[in-house]
C-alpha positions as CSV (number, residue, x, y, z in Angstrom):
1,X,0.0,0.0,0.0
2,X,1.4,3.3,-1.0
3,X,1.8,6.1,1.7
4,X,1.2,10.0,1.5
5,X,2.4,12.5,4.4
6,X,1.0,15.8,3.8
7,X,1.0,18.6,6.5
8,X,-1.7,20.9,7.5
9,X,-4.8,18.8,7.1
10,X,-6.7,20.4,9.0
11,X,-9.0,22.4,6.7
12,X,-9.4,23.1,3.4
13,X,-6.0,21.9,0.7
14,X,-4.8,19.3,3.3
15,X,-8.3,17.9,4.3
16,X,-9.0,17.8,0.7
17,X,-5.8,15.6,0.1
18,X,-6.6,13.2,2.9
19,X,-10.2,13.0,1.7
20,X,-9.2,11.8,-2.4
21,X,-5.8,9.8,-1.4
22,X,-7.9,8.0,1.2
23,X,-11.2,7.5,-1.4
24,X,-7.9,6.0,-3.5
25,X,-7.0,3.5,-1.1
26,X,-3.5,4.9,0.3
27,X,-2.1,5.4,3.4
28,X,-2.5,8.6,4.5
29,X,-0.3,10.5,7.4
30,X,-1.6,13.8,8.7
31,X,-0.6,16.4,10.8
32,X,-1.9,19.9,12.0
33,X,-1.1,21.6,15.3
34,X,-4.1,21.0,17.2
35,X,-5.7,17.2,16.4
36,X,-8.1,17.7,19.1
37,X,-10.0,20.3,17.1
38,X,-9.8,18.9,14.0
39,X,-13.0,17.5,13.8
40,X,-13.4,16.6,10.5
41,X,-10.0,14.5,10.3
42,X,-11.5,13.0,13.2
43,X,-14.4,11.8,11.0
44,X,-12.1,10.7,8.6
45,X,-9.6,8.4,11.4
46,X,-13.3,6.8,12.1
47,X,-14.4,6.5,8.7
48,X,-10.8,5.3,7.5
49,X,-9.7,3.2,11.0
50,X,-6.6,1.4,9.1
51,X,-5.9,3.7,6.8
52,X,-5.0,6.9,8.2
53,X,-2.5,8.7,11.1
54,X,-3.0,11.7,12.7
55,X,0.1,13.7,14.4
56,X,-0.1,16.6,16.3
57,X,2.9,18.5,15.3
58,X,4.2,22.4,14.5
59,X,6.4,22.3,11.7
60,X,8.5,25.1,13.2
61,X,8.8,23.2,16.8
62,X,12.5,21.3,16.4
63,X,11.5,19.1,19.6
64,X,7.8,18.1,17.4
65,X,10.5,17.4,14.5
66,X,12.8,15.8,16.8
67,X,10.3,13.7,17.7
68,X,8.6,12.7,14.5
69,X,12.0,11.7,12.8
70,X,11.7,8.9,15.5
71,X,8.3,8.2,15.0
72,X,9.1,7.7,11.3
73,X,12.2,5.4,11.4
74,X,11.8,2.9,9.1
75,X,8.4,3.9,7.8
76,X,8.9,4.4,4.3
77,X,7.1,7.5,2.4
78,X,6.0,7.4,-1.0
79,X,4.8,11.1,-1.5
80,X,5.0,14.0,1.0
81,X,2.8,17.3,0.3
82,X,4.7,19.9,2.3
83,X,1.0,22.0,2.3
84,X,0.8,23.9,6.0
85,X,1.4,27.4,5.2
86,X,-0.1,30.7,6.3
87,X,-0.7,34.1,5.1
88,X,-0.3,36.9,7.5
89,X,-1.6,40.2,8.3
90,X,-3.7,40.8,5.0
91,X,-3.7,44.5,3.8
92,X,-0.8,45.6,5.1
93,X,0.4,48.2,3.0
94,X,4.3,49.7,2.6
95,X,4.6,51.5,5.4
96,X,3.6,49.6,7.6
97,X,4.9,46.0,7.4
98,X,6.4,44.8,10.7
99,X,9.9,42.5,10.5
100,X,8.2,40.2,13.1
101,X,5.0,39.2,11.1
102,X,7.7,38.5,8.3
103,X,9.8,36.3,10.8
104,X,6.8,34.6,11.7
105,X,5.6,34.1,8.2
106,X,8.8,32.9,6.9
107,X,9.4,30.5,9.5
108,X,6.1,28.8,8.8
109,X,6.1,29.0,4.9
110,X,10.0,28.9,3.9
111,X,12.2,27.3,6.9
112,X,9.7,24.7,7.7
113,X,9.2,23.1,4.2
114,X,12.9,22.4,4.5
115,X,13.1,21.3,7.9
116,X,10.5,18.6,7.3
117,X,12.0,17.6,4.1
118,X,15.0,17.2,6.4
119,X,13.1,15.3,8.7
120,X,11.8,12.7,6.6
121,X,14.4,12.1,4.0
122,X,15.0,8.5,5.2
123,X,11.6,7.7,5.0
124,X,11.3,9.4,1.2
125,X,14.8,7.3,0.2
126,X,13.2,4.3,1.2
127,X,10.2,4.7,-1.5
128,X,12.2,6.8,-4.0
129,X,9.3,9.0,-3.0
130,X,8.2,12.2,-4.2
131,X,7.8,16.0,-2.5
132,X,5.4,17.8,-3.8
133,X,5.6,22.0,-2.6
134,X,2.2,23.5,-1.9
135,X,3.5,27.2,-3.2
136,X,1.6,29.7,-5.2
137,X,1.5,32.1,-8.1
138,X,2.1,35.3,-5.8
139,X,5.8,33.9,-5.5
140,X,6.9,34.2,-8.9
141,X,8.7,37.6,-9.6
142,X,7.6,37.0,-13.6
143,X,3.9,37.3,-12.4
144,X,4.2,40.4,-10.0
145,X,2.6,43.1,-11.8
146,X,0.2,44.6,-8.7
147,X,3.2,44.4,-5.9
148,X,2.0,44.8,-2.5
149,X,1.5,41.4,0.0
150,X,5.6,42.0,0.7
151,X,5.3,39.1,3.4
152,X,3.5,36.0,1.6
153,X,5.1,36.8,-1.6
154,X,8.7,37.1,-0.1
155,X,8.0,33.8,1.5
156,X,6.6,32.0,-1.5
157,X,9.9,33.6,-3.5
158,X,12.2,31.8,-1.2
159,X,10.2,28.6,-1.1
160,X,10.3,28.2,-4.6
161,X,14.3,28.5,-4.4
162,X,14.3,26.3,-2.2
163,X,12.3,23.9,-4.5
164,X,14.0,24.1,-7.0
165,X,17.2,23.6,-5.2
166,X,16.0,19.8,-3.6
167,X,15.4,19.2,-7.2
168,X,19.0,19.3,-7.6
169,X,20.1,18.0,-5.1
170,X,17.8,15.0,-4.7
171,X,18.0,13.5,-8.4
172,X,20.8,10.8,-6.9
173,X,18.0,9.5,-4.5
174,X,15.5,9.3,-7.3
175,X,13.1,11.4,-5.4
176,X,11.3,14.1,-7.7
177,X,10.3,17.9,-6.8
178,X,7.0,19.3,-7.9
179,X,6.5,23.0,-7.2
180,X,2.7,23.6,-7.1
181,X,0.3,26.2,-7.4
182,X,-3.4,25.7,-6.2
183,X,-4.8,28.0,-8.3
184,X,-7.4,30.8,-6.3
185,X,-9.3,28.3,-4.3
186,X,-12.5,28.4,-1.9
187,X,-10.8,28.1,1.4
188,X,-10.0,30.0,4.4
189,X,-7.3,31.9,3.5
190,X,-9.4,32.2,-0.4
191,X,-12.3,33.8,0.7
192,X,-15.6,32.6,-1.1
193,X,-15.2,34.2,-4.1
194,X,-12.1,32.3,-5.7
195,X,-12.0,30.4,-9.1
196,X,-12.1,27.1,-7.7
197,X,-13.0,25.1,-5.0
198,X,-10.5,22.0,-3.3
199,X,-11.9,19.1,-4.7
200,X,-10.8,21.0,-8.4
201,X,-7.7,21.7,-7.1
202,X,-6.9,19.1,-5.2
203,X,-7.9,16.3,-8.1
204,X,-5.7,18.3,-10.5
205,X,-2.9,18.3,-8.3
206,X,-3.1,14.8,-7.5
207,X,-2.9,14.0,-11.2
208,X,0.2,16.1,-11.4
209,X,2.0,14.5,-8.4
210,X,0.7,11.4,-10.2
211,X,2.7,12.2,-13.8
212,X,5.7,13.9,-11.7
213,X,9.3,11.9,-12.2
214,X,12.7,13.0,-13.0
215,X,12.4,14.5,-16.2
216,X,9.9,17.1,-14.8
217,X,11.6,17.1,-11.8
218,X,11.7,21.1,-10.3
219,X,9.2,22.5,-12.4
220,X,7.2,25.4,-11.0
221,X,3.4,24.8,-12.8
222,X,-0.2,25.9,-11.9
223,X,-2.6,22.6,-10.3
224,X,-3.7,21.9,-14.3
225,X,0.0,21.1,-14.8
226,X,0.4,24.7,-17.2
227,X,4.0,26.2,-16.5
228,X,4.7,29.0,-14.4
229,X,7.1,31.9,-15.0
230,X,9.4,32.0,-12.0
């Protein structure tokens, strides 16, 4: 049985995830800081008894990584969806953007992808698995034409280096890199009014995780697989 880790689960993107990958019969990991609240992963666990985990864990706590890279000893991984990410303060003009809501941003959207890459790399090598980013649009520099949003987009910009750079340096472990964006989707973070809603998204991406191997390996494309300008 094939096995999916994918962070942030729980709401909207990474619910979505667990929800098709689940309906396909994998083995499906979750995590999200606060499990206890997560009600409808919780419907999931009891719909799904013996085919799905749930981990409490903040990707930017180095004792919760600590700990997971011991939970996953040995536990092999055959595609990991770094998707937990956050926004910010929304509106925030020049002027007035404070360095700590960057820090806090950054940490979440930028140094955490890595750290959990980091983290379960032995599980990933075991599969010759495959990492697919959760990024977006408002990190490509080709596509700024409106500015503003200084915090996501910064920390979008240097997630998609840092995409592109596992890429690289993964190709000897046969593990492939997909840099993803979800298009404008119904969730939180969307608002109502976006394009699309998760199961669109999240069915297209799936398909493109599905295609991803080593000759497409780093590519930065929208969820129907188009290319993006970096």
């Amino acid at each position: 049985m094939k096995t999916v880790f994918i962070t942030g689960v729980n709401r909207g993107i990474g619910l979505e995830f667990c929800r098709q990958y689940l309906a396909q019969g994998w083995q499906v990991i979750g995590t999200c800081r606060n499990a206890s609240n997560a009600m409808e992963c919780q419907q999931l666990l009891d719909a799904y008894p013996k085919h799905m985990q749930l981990f409490e864990l903040d990707v930017c706590n180095e004792q919760h990584l600590q700990g997971l890279k011991q939970t996953m000893q040995g536990v092999g991984i055959d595609v990991f969806i770094n998707n937990a990410g956050v926004y910010g303060p929304k509106g925030v003009v020049l002027g007035d953007v404070e360095a700590s809501d960057m820090a806090e941003v950054l940490q979440v959207n930028t140094i955490a992808p890595l750290m959990m890459v980091q983290t379960l790399l032995p599980s990933l090598v075991l599969r010759q698995g495959k990492i697919a980013i959760i990024s977006s649009k408002m990190g490509s520099m080709g596509d700024n034409t409106s500015g503003g949003a200084y915090t996501y987009r910064a920390s979008k910009a240097a997630l998609n280096a840092i995409g592109l750079s596992l890429a690289q340096d993964l190709k000897d472990d046969d593990i492939a890199v997909a840099i993803l964006h979800p298009g404008w989707v119904q969730t939180d973070m969307g608002g109502p009014n976006a394009w699309i809603t998760t199961e669109q998204s999240v069915n297209e991406m799936i398909q493109q995780i599905t295609r991803l191997d080593l000759s497409t390996t780093g590519a930065f494309i929208n969820y129907d697989g188009q290319p993006l300008p970096w």
